[in-house]
N, C-alpha and C positions, 0 to 999 in steps of 0.2 A: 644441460651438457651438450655440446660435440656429437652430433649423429658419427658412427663406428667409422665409417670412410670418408668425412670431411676432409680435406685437402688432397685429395685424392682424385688424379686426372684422369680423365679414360677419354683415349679418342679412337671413334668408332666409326669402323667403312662397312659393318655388316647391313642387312636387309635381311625382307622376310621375317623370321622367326626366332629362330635358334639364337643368333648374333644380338637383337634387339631385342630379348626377351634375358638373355646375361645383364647388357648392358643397365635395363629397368631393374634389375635389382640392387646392382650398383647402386644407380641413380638415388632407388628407395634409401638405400643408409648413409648418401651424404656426400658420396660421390660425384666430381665433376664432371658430365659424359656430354662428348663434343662431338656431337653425330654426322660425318663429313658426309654430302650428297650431291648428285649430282644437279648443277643448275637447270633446272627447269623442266624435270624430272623428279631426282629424287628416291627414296626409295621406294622398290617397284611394288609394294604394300599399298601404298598410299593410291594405287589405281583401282586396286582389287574392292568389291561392292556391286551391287548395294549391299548393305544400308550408307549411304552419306548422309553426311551433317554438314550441311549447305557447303558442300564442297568435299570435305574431310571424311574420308575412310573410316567407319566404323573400325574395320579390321586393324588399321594402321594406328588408329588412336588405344587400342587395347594394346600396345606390347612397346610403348613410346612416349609413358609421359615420365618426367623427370629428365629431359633430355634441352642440351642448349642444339640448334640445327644449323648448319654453313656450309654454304654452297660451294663447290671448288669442282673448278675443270680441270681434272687430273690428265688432259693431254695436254695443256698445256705446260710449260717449263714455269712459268710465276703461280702455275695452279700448285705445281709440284714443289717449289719452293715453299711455299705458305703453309702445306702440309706438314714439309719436315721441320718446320719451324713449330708445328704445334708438337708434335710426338717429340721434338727437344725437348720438350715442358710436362712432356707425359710421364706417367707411372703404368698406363696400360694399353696394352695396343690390342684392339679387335677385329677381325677379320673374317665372312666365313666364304671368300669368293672358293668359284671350283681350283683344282688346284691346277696349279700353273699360271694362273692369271697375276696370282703374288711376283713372281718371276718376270714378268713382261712390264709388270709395275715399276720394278724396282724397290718390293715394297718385303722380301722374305725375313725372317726372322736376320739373318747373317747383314742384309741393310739397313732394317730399324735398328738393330744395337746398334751399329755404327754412328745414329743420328741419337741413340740416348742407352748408353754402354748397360744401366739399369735395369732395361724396361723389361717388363713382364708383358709376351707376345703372345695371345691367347688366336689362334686358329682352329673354328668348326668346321669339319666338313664331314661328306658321307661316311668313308670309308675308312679317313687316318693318314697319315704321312706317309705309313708303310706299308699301307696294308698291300695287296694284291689288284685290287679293285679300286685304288686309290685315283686313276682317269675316269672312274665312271661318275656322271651326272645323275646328284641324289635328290631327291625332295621328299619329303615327310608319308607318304602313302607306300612310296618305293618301299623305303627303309622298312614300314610295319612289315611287309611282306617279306622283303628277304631275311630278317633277320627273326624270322618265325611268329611274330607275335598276331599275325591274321590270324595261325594256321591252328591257334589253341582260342579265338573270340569270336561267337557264333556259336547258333548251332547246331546238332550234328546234321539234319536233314537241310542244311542251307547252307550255302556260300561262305567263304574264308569271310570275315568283316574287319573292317581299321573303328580304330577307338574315334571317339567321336570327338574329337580334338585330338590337332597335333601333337604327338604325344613325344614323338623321336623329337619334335625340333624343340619341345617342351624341355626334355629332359638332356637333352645335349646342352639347351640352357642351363638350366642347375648343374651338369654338370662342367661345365666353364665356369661357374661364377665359385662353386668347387675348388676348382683346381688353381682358377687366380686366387683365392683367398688363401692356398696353401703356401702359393706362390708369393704371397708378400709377406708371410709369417718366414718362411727363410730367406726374405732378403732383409727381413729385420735384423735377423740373426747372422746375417753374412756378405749382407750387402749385395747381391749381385742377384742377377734378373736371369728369368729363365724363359723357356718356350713351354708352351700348353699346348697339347695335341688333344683333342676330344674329337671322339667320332660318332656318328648317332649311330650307327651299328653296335659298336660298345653300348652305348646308352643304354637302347633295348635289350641287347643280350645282358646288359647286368642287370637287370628287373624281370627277368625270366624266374630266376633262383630256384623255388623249389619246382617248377616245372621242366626247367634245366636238370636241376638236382635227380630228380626223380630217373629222366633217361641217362644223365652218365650212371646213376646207379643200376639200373634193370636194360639198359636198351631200348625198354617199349619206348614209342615214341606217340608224346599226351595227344591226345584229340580234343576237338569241341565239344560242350559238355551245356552249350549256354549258361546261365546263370550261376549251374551249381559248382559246388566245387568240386571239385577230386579227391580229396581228403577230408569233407566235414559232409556229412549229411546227418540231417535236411539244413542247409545254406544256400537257401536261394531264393525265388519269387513264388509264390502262390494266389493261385485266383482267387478274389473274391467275388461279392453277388454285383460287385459296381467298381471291380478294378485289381486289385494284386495286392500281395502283402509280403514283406520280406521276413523268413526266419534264420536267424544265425542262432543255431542247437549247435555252441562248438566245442560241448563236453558232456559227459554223460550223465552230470549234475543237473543241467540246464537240459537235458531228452528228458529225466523224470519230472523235471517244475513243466515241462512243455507237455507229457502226454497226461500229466494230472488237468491241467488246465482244458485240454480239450476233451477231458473226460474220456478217454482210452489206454488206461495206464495196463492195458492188457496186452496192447501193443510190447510192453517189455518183456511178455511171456513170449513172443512170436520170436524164436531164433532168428530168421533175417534181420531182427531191427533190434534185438536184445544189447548188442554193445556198435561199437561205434564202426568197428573193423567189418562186420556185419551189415551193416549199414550202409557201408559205402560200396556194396557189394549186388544189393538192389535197392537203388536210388528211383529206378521208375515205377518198381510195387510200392512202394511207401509214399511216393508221391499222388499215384492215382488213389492211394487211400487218405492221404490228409486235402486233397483239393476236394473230395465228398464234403469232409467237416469243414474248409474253409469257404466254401460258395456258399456256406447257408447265414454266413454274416457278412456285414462290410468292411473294409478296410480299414475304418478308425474304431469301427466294435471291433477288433481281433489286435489293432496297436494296443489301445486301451486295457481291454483284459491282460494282454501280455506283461506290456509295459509293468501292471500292478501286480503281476506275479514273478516280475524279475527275470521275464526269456527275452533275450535281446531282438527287438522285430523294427521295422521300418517301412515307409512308403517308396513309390517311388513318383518323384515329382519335377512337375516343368519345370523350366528357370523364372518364370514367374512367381511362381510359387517359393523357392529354392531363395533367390534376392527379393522378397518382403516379407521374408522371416526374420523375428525378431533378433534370431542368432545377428545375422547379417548385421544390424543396427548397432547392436550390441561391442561385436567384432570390428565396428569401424570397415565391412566389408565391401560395402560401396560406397564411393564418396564422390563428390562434387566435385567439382573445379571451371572455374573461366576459362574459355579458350578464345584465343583473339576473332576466330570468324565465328565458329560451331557455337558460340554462348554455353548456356552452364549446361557442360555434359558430365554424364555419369560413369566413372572409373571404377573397375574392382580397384579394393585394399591392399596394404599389404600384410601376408601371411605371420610373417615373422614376429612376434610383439616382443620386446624386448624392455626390462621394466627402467633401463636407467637411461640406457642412449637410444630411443625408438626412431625407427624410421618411417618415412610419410610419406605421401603425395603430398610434393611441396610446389610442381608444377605439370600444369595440364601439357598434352604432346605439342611438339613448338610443330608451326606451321614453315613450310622448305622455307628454310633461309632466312629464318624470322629473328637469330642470332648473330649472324655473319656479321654487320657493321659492328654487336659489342666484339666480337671474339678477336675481330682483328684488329679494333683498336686497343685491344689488352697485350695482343700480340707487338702494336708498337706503329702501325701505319695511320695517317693522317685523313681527317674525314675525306681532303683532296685526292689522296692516294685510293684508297677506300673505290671513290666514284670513279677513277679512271680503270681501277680493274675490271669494275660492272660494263663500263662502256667498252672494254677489250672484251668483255666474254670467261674475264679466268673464273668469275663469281656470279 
């Protein structure tokens, strides 16, 4: 069958992250995404490294395969025409320039409808259309920061910390690929195209939730806690005699299989640790008392015995280790692909498995400009036409 967004055009002026990580998922189900760049440039991804792949941005090739790439000099007036000639033929418009730069373009939501009355206009940025802060210049570390999520990761006798991937420009992606997919369920229904405003500010503040939750309800306002949680203890890391061990106790079913197992079910007579509310009340006496019993085994003696007694426990591991796990193989997590200079490089999967219309890596990230003579001969120009633009500079 038809992967879910087969005939389905997306042309794409994002960089970076946010914008070309919507677009790859697109891509993933079937989607046609037409990644406009600039000539002999490109997006400013593709600079960032090491690591390269005889040329090729490790970086750039992680958030960009599934994508056809065509080069267009958008100051010029035959760059700009070629443009509007693709977004005529679109069903999705992407964009996450700072804001204002749409406007000098000629490129705002109230312009592309004019070039395709339909289209679904999907714009990332920092702050949002309306927000307040909607001038200020955002990138992925900013955003963790203002929008609280340093100030609860870490911890407590260390430094506010950012997740260890882009997380804001992560989820500003999902959240675009969100709201166009909403976006074409009512234009099934009704025909007509709408605009998509995502802001990585939103992003992060809607994944705060119950740490959110917690200060609109009391005021306090959460602190870094490291590993543990704030509402489940013990949930978190524990030393072993050769490395750490993850315990999620996240009921008081699983504290009695847990204090049986470690042989201290006397611990349930101790009121600080008797129930769960207790518990979470002193999290660093019950810690210096379970890291006694956990240093005197190793981390796969303490998965092991857990794992058989039903307490949910874990490592914590490289990405080495993490992709040539069998899961990974399994999951179709990592996979191959040709790329025309780089040779066979390695891609994450994708997430989503769906049993009737699956999506795939169906092509490795295109090299600048590596589609520009098909794109525009579908567009309708002639191999002569084609070579005279190159030698003008529009391509």
């Amino acid at each position: 069958m038809e992967k879910p967004l087969a005939g389905i055009k997306v042309v794409d002026l994002s960089r970076f992250i946010a914008g070309p990580y919507c677009t790859m998922k697109l891509g993933d189900m079937g989607a046609e995404v037409i990644k406009v760049e600039t000539p002999g440039k490109g997006d400013d991804s593709r600079a960032l490294g090491p690591p390269f792949l005889d040329g090729e941005s490790a970086y750039y090739l992680s958030f960009n395969r599934n994508k056809k790439s065509v080069t267009l000099n958008l100051r010029e007036e035959k760059g700009k025409e070629i443009l509007h000639r693709l977004i005529g033929e679109a069903d999705i418009f992407v964009e996450n320039f700072r804001m204002g730069v749409t406007e000098k373009m000629g490129l705002t939501y109230e312009d592309v409808r004019k070039m395709k009355e339909d289209i679904i206009y999907c714009s990332i940025t920092g702050y949002g259309h309306n927000s307040p802060y909607r001038e200020k210049p955002s990138f992925d570390v900013m955003i963790q920061g203002e929008a609280g999520l340093m100030s609860i990761t870490g911890f407590p006798d260390g430094p506010p910390q950012r997740v260890g991937v882009a997380i804001a420009d992560i989820l500003g992606g999902f959240h675009a690929v969100e709201g166009i997919l909403l976006a074409m369920l009512v234009r099934h229904k009704t025909g007509k195209g709408q605009f998509v405003d995502v802001s990585l500010m939103d992003s992060i503040i809607s994944i705060l939730t119950y740490q959110a939750g917690n200060f609109l309800a009391t005021g306090d306002i959460p602190s870094r806690v490291g590993n543990r949680h704030p509402m489940i203890t013990p949930y978190e890391s524990f030393e072993t005699n050769d490395g750490y061990v993850i315990f999620a106790v996240g009921n008081q079913r699983l504290w009695e299989n847990f204090v049986k197992v470690l042989g201290r079910e006397d611990l349930n007579e101790d009121p600080r640790f008797a129930d769960m509310k207790s518990r979470n009340q002193h999290p660093a006496e019950l810690k210096e008392i379970l890291e006694e019993i956990t240093r005197q085994k190793s981390t796969e003696e303490w998965v092991r015995v857990m794992e058989d007694n039903g307490v949910p426990c874990g490592r914590i591991r490289t990405l080495d280790q993490v992709l040539t796990d069998p899961h990974v193989d399994v999951r179709e997590m990592v996979i191959e692909k040709d790329h025309p200079t780089a040779g066979r490089i390695k891609l994450t999967g994708v997430p989503v498995k769906l049993s009737e219309t699956p999506g795939e890596v169906s092509a490795a990230p295109p090299t600048l400009g590596q589609h520009t003579d098909q794109v525009l001969g579908e567009l309708g120009f002639s191999a002569e036409e084609i070579s005279g633009l190159r030698e003008k500079g529009v391509v």
